[in-house]
PDB file as gemmi writes it, atoms N, CA and C in Angstrom:
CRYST1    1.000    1.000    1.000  90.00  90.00  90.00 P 1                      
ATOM      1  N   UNK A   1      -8.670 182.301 224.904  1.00  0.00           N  
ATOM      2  CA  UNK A   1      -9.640 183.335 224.609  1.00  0.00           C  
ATOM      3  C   UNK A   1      -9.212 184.071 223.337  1.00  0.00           C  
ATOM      4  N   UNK A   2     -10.296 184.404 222.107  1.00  0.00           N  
ATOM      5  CA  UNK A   2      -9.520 185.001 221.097  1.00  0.00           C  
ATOM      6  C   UNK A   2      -9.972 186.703 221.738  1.00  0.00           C  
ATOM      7  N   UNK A   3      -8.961 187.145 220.538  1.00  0.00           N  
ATOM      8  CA  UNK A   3      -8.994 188.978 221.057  1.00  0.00           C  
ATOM      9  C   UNK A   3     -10.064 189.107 220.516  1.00  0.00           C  
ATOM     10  N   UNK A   4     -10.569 190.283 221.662  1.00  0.00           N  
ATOM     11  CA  UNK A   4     -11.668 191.301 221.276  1.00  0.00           C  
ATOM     12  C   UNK A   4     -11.406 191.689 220.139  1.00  0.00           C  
ATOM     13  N   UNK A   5     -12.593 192.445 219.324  1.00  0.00           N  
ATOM     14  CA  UNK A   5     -12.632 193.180 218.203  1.00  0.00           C  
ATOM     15  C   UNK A   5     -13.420 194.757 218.907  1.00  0.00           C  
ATOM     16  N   UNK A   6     -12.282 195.510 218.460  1.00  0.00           N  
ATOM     17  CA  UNK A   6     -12.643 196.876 218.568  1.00  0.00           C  
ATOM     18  C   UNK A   6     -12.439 197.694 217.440  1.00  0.00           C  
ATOM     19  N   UNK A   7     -13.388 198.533 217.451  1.00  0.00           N  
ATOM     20  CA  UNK A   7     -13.665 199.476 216.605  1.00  0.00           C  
ATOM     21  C   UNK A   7     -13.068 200.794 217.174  1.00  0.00           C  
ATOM     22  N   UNK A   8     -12.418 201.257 215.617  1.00  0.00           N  
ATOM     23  CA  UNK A   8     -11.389 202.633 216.285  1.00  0.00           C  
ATOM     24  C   UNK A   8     -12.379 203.965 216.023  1.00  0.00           C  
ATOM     25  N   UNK A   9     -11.660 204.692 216.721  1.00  0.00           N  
ATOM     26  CA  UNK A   9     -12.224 205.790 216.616  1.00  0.00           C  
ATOM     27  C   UNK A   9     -10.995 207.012 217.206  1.00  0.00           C  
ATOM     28  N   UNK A  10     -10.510 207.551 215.814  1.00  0.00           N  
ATOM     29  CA  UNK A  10      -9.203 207.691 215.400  1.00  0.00           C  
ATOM     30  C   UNK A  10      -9.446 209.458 214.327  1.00  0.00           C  
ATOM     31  N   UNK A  11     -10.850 209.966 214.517  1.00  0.00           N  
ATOM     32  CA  UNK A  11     -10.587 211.196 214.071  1.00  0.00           C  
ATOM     33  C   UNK A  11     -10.965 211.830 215.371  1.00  0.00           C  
ATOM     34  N   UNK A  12     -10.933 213.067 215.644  1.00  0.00           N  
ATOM     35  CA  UNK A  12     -11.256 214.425 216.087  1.00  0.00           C  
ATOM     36  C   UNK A  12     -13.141 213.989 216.443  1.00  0.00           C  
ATOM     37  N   UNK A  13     -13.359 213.749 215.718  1.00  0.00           N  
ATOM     38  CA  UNK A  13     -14.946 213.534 215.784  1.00  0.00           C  
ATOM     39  C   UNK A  13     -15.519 212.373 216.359  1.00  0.00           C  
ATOM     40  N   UNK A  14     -14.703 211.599 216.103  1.00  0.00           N  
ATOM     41  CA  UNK A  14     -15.234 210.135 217.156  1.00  0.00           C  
ATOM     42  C   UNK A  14     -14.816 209.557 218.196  1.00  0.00           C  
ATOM     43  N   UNK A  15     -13.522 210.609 218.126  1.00  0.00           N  
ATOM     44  CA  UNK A  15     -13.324 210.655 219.547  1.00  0.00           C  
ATOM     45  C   UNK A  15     -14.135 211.187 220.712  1.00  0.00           C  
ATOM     46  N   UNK A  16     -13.922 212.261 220.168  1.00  0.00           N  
ATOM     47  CA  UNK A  16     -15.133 213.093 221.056  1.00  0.00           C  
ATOM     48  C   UNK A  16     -16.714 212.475 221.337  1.00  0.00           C  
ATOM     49  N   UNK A  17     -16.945 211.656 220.346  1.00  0.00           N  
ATOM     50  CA  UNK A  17     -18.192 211.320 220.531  1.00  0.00           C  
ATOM     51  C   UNK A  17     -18.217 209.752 220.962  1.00  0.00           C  
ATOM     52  N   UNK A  18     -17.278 209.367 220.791  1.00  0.00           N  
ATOM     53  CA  UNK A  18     -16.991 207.510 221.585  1.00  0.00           C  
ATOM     54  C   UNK A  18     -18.088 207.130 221.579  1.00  0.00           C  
ATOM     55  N   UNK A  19     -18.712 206.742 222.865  1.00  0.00           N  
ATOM     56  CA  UNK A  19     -19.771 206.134 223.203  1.00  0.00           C  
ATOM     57  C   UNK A  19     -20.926 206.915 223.398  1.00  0.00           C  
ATOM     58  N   UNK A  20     -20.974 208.167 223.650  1.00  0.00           N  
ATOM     59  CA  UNK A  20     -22.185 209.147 223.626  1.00  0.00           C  
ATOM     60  C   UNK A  20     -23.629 208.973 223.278  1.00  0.00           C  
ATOM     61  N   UNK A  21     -24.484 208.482 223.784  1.00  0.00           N  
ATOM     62  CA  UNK A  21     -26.122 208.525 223.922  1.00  0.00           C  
ATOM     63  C   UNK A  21     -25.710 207.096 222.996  1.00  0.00           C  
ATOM     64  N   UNK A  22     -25.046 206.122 222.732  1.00  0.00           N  
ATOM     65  CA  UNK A  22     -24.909 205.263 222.997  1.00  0.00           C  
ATOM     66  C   UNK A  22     -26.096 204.285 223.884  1.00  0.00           C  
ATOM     67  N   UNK A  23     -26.891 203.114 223.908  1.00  0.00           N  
ATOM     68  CA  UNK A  23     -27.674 202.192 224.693  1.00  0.00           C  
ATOM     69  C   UNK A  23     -26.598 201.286 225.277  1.00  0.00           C  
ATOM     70  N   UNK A  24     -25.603 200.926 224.308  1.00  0.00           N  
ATOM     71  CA  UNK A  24     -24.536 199.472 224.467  1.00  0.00           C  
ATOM     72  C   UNK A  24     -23.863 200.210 223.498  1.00  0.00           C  
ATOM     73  N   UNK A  25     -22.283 198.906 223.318  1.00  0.00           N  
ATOM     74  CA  UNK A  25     -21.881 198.948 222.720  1.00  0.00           C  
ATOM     75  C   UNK A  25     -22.446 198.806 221.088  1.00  0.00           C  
ATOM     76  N   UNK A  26     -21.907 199.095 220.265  1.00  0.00           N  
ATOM     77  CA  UNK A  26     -22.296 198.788 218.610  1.00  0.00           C  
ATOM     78  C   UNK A  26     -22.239 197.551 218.649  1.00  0.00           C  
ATOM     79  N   UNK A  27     -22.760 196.533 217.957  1.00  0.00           N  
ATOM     80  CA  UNK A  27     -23.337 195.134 217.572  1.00  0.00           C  
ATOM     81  C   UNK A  27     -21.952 195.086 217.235  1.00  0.00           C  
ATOM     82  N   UNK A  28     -21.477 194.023 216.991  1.00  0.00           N  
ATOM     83  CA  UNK A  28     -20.206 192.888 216.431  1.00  0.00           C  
ATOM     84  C   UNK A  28     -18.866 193.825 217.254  1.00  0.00           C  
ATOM     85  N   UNK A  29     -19.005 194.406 217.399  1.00  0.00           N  
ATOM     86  CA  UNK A  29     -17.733 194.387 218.187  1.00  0.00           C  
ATOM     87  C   UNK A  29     -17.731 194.535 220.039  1.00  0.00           C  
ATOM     88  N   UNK A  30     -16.686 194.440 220.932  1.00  0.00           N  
ATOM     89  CA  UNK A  30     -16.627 194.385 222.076  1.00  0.00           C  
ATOM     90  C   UNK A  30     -15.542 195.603 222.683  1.00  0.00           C  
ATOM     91  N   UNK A  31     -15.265 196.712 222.054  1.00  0.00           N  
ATOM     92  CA  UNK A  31     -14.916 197.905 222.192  1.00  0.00           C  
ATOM     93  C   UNK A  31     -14.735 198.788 221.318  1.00  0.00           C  
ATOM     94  N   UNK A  32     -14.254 199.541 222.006  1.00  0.00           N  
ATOM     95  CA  UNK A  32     -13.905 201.068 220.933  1.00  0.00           C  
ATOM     96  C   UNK A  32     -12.456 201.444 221.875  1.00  0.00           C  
ATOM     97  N   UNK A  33     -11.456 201.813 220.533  1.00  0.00           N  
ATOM     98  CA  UNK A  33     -10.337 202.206 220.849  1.00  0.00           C  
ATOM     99  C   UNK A  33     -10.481 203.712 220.726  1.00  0.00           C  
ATOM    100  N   UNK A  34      -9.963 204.889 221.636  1.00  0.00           N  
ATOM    101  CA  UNK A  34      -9.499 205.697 221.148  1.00  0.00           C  
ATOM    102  C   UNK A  34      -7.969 206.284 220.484  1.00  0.00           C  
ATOM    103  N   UNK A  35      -7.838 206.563 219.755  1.00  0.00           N  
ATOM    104  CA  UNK A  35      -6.417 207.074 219.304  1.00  0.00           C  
ATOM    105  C   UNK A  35      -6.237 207.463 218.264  1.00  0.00           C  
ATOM    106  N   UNK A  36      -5.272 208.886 219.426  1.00  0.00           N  
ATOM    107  CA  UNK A  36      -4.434 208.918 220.368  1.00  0.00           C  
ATOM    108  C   UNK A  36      -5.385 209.656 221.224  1.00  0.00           C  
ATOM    109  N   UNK A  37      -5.066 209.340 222.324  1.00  0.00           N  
ATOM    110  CA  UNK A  37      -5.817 209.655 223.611  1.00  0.00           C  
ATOM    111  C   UNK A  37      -5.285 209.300 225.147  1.00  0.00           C  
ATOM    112  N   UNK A  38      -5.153 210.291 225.673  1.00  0.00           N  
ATOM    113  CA  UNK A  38      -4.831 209.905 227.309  1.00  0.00           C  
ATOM    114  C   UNK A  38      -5.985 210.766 228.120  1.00  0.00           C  
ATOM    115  N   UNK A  39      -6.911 210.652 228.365  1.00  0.00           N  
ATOM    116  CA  UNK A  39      -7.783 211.240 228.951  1.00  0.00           C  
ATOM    117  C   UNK A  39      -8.965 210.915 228.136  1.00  0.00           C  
ATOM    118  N   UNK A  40     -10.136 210.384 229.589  1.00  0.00           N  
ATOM    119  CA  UNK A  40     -11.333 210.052 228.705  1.00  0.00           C  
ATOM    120  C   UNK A  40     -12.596 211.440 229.453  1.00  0.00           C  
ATOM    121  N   UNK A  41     -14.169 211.053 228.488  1.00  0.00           N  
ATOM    122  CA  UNK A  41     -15.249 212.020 230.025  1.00  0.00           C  
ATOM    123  C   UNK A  41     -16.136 210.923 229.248  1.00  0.00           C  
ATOM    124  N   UNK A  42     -17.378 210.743 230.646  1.00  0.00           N  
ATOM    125  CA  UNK A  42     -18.098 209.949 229.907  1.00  0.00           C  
ATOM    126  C   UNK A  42     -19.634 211.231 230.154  1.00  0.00           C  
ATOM    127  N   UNK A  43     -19.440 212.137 229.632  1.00  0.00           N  
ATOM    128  CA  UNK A  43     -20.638 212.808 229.501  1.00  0.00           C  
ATOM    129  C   UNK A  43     -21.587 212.228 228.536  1.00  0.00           C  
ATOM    130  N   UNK A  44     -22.585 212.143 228.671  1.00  0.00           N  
ATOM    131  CA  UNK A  44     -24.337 211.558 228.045  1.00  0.00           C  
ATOM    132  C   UNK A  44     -23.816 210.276 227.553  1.00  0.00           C  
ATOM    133  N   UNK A  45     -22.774 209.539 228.573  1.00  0.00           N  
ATOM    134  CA  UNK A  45     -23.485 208.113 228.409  1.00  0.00           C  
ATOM    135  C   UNK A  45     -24.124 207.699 229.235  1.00  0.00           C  
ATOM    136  N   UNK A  46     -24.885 206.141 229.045  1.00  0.00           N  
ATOM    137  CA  UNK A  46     -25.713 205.574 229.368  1.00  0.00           C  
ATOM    138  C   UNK A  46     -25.357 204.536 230.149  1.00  0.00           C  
ATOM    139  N   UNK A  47     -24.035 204.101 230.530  1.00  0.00           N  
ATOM    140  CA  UNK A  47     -23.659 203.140 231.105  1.00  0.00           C  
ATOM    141  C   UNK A  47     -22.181 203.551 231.501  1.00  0.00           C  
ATOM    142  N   UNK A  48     -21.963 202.270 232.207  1.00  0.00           N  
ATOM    143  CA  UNK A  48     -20.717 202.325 233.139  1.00  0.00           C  
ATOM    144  C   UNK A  48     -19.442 201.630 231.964  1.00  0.00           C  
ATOM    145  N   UNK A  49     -18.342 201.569 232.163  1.00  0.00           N  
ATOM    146  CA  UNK A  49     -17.102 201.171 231.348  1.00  0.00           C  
ATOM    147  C   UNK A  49     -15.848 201.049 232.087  1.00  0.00           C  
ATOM    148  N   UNK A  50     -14.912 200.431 231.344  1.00  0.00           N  
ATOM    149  CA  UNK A  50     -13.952 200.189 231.907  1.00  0.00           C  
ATOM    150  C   UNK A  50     -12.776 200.893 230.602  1.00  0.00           C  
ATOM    151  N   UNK A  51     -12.019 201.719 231.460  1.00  0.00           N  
ATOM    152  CA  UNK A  51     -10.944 202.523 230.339  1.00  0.00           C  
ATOM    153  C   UNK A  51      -9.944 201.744 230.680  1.00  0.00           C  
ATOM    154  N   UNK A  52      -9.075 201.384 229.524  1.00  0.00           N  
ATOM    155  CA  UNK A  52      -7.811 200.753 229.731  1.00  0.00           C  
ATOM    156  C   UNK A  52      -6.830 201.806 229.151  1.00  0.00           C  
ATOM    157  N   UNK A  53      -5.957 202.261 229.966  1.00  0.00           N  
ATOM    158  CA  UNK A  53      -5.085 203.258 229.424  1.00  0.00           C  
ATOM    159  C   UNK A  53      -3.832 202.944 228.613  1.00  0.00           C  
ATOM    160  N   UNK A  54      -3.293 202.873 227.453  1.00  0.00           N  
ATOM    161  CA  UNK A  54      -2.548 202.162 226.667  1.00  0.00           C  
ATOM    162  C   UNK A  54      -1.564 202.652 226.507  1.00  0.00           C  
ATOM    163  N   UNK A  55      -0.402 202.313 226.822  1.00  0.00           N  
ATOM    164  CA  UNK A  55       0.962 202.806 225.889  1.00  0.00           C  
ATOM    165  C   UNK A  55       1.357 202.646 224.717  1.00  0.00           C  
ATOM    166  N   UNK A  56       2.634 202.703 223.688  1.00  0.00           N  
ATOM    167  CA  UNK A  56       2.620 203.257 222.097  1.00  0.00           C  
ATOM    168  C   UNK A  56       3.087 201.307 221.901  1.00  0.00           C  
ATOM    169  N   UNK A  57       3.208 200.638 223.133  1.00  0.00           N  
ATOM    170  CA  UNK A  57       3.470 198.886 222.979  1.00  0.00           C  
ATOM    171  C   UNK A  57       1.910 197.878 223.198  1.00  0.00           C  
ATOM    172  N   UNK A  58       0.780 198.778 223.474  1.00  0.00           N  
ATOM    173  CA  UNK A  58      -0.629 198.180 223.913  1.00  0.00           C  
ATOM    174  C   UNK A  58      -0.285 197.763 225.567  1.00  0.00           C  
ATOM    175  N   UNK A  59       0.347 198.188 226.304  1.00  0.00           N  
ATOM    176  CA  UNK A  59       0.299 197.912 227.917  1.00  0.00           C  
ATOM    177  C   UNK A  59      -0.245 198.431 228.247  1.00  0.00           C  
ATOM    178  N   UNK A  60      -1.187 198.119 229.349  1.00  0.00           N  
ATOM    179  CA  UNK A  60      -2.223 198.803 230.075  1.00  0.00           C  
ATOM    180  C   UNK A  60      -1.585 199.426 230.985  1.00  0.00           C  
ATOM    181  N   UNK A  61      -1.226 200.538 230.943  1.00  0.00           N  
ATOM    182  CA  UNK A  61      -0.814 201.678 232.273  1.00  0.00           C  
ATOM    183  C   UNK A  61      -1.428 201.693 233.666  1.00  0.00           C  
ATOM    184  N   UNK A  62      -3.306 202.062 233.174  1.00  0.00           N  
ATOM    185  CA  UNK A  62      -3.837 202.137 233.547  1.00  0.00           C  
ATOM    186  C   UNK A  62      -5.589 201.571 233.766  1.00  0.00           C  
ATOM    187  N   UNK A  63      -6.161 201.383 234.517  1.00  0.00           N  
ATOM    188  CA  UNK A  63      -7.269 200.497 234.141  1.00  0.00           C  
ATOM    189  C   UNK A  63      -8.292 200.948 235.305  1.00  0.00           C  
ATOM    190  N   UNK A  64      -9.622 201.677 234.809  1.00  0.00           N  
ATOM    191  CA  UNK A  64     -10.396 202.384 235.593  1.00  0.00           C  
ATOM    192  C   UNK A  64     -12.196 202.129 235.379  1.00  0.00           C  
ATOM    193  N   UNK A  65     -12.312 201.807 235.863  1.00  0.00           N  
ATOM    194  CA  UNK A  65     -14.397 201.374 236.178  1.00  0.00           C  
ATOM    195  C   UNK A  65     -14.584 203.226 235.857  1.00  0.00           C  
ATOM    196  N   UNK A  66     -15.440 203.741 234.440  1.00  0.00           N  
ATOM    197  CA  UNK A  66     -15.957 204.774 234.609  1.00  0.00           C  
ATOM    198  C   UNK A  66     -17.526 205.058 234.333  1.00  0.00           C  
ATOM    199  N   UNK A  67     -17.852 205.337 234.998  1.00  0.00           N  
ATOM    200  CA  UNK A  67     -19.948 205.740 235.698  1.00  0.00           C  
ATOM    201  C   UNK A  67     -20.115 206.862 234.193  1.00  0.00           C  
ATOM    202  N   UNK A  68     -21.169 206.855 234.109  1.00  0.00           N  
ATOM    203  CA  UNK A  68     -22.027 208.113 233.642  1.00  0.00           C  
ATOM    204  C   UNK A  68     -21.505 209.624 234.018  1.00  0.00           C  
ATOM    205  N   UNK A  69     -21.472 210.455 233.279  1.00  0.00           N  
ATOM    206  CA  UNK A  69     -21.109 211.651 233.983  1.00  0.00           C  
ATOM    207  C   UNK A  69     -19.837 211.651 234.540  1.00  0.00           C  
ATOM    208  N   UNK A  70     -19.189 210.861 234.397  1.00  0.00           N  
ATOM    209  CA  UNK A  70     -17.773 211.200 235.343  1.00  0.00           C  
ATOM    210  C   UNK A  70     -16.283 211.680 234.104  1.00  0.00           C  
ATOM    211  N   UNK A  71     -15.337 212.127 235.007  1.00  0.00           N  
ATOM    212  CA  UNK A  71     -14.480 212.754 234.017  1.00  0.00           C  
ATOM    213  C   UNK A  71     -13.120 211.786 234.538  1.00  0.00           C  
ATOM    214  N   UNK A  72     -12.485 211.038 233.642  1.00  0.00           N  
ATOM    215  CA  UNK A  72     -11.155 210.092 233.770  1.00  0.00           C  
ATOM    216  C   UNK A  72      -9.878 211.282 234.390  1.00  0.00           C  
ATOM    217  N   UNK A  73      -9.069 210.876 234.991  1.00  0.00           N  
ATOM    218  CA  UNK A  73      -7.507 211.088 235.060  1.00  0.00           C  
ATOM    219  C   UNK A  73      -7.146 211.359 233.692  1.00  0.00           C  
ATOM    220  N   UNK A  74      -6.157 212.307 233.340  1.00  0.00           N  
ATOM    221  CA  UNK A  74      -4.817 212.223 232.627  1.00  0.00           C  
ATOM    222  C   UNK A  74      -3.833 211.726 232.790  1.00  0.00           C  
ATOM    223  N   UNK A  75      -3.592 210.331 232.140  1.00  0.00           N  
ATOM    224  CA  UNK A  75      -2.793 209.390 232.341  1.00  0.00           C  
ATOM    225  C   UNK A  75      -1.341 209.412 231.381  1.00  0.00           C  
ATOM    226  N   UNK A  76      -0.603 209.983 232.452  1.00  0.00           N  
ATOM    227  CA  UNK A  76       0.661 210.011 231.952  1.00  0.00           C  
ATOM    228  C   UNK A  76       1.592 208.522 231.087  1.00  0.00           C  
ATOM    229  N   UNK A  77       1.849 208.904 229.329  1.00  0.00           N  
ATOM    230  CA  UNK A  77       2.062 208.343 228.712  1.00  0.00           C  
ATOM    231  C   UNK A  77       1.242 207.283 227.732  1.00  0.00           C  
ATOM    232  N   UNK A  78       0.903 207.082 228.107  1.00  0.00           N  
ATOM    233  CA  UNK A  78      -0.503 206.746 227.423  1.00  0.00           C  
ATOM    234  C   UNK A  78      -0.966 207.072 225.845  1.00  0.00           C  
ATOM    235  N   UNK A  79      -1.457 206.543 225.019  1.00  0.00           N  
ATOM    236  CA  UNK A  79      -0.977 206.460 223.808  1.00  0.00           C  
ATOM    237  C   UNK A  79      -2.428 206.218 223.053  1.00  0.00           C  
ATOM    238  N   UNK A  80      -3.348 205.761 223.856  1.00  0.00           N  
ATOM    239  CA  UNK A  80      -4.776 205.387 223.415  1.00  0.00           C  
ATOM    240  C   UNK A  80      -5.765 204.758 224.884  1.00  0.00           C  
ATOM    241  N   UNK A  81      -7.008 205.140 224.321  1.00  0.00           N  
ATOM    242  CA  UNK A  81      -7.721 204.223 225.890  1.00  0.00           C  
ATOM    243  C   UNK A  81      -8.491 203.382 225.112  1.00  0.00           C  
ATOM    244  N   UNK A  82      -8.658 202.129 225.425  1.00  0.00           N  
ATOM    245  CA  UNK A  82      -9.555 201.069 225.238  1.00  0.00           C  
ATOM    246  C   UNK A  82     -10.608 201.105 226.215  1.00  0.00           C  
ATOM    247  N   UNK A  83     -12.320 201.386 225.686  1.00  0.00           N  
ATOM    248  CA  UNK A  83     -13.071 201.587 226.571  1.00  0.00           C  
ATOM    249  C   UNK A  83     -13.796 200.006 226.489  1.00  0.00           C  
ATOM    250  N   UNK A  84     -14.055 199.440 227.365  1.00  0.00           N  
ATOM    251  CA  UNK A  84     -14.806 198.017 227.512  1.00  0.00           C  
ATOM    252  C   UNK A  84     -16.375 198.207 227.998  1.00  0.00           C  
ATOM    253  N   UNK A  85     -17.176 196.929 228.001  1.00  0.00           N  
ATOM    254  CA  UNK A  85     -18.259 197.206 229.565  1.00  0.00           C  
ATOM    255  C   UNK A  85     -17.663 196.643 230.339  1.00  0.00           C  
ATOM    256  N   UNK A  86     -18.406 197.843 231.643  1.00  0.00           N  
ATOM    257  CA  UNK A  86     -17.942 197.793 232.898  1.00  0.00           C  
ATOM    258  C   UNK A  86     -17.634 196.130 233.478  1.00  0.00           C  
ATOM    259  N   UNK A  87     -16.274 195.541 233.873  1.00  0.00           N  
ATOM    260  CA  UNK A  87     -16.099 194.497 234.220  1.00  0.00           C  
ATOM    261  C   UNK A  87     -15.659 193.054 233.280  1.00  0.00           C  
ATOM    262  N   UNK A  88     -15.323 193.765 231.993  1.00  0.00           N  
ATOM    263  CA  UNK A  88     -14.769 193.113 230.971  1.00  0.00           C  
ATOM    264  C   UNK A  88     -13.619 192.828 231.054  1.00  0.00           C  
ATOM    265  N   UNK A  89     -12.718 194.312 231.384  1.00  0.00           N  
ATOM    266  CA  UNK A  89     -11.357 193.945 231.470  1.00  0.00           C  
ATOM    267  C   UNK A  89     -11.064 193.366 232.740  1.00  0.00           C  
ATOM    268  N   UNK A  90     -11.226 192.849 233.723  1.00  0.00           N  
ATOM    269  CA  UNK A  90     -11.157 191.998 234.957  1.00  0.00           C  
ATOM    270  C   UNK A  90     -11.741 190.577 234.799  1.00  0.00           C  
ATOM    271  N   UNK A  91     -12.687 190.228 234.324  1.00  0.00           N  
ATOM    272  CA  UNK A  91     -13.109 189.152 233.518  1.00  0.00           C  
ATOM    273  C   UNK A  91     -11.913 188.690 232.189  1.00  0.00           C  
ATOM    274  N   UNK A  92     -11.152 189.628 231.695  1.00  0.00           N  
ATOM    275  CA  UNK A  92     -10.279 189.201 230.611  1.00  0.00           C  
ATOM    276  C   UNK A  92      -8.976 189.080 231.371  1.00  0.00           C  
ATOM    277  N   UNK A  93      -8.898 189.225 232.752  1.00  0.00           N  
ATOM    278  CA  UNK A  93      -7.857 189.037 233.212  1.00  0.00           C  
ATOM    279  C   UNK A  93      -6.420 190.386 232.900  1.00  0.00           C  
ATOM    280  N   UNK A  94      -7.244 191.858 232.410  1.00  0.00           N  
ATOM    281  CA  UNK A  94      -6.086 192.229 232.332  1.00  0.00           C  
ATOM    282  C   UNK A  94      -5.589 193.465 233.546  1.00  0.00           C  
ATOM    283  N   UNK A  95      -4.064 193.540 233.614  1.00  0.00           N  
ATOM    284  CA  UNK A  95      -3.532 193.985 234.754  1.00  0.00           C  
ATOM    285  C   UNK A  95      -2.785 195.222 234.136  1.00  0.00           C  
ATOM    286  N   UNK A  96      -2.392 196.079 235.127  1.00  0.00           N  
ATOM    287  CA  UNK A  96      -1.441 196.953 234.458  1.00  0.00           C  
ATOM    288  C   UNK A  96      -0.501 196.478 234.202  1.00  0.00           C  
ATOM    289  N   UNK A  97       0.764 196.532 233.114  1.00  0.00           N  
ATOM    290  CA  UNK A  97       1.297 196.104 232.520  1.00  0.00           C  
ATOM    291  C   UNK A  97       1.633 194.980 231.539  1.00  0.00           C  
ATOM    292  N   UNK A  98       0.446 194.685 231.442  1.00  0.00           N  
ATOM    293  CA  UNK A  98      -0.229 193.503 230.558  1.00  0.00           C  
ATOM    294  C   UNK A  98      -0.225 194.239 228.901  1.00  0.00           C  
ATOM    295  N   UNK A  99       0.830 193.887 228.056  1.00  0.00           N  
ATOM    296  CA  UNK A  99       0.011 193.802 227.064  1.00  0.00           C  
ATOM    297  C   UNK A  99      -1.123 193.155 226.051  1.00  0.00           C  
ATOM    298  N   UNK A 100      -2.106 194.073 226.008  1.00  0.00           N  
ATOM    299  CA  UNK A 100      -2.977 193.929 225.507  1.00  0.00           C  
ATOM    300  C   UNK A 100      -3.773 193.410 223.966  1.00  0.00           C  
ATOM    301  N   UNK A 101      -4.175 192.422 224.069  1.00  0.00           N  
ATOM    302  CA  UNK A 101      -4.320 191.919 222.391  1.00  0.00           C  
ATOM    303  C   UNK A 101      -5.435 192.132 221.741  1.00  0.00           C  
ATOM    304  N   UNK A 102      -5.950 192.273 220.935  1.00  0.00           N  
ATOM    305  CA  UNK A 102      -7.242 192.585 220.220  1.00  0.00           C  
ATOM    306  C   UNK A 102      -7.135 193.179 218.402  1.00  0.00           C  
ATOM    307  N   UNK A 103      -8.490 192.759 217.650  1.00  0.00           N  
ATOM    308  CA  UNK A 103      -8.340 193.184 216.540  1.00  0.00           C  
ATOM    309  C   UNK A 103      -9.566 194.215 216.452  1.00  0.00           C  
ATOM    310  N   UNK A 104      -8.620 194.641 215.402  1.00  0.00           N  
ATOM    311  CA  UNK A 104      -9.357 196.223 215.610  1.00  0.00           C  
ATOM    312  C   UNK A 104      -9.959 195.742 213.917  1.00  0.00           C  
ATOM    313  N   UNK A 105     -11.342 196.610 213.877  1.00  0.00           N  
ATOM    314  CA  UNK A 105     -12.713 196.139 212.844  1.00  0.00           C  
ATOM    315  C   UNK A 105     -13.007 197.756 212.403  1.00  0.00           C  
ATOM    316  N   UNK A 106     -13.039 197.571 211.646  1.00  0.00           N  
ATOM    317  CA  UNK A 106     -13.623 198.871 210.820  1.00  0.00           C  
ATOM    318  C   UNK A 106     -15.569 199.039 210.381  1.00  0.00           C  
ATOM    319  N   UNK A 107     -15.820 197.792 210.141  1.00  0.00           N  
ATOM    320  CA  UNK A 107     -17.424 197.925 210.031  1.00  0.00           C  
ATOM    321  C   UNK A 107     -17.679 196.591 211.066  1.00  0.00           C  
ATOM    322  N   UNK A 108     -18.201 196.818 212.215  1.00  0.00           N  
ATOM    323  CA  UNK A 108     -18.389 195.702 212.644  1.00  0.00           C  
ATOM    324  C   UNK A 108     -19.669 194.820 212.022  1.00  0.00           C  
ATOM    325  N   UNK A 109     -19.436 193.561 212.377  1.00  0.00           N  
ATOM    326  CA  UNK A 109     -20.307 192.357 211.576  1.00  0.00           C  
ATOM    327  C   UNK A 109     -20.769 191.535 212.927  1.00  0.00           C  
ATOM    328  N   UNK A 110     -21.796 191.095 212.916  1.00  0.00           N  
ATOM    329  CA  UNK A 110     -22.204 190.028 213.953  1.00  0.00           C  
ATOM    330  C   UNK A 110     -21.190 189.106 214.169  1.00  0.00           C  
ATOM    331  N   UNK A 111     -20.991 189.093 215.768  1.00  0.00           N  
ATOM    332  CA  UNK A 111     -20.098 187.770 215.847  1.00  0.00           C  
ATOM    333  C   UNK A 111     -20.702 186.595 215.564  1.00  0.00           C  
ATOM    334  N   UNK A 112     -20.445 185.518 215.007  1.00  0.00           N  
ATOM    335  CA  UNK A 112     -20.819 184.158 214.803  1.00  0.00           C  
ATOM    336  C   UNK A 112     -20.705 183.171 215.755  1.00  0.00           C  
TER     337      UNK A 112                                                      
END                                                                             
């Protein structure tokens, strides 16, 4: 399987706004990283997700199915969250303590 491509979101401002009134993810890519971040909320989104909680090595600490409206744990140590759709990261096979592989995209482009 090659790595996902995620798109960061790495100021003050896009963090906060991640996925927000959001339909789907953005075209060409298959997540959004936050960082630095240990704590997610999914206020005015539109769909369900999967947070992968990351340490400063990409190991998944933590790994959580989050709904509309709901507010994540503060996940001790944690270094960034990788948000997926709901049932991606279980489909990608990943576990806690798995590190995690993926390239991170700055303008995403249609996958081919």
């Amino acid at each position: 399987m090659e790595p996902l491509r995620i798109l960061e979101a790495k100021s003050f401002w896009q963090r906060l706004r991640g996925l927000m009134f959001y339909a789907d993810f953005p075209a060409g890519c298959d997540g959004l990283l936050l960082e630095p971040c240990n704590a997610i909320h999914c206020f005015f989104m539109r769909f369900a997700i999967d947070a992968v909680f990351l340490d400063g090595d990409q190991r998944a600490l933590k790994i959580a199915t989050r709904r509309p409206w709901s507010v994540g744990p503060l996940v001790q140590g944690a270094q960034s969250v990788l948000e997926l759709p709901a049932g991606k990261a279980a489909q990608c096979g990943y576990k806690t303590g798995l590190r995690i592989k993926f390239t991170k995209v700055s303008d995403p482009a249609p996958k081919s």
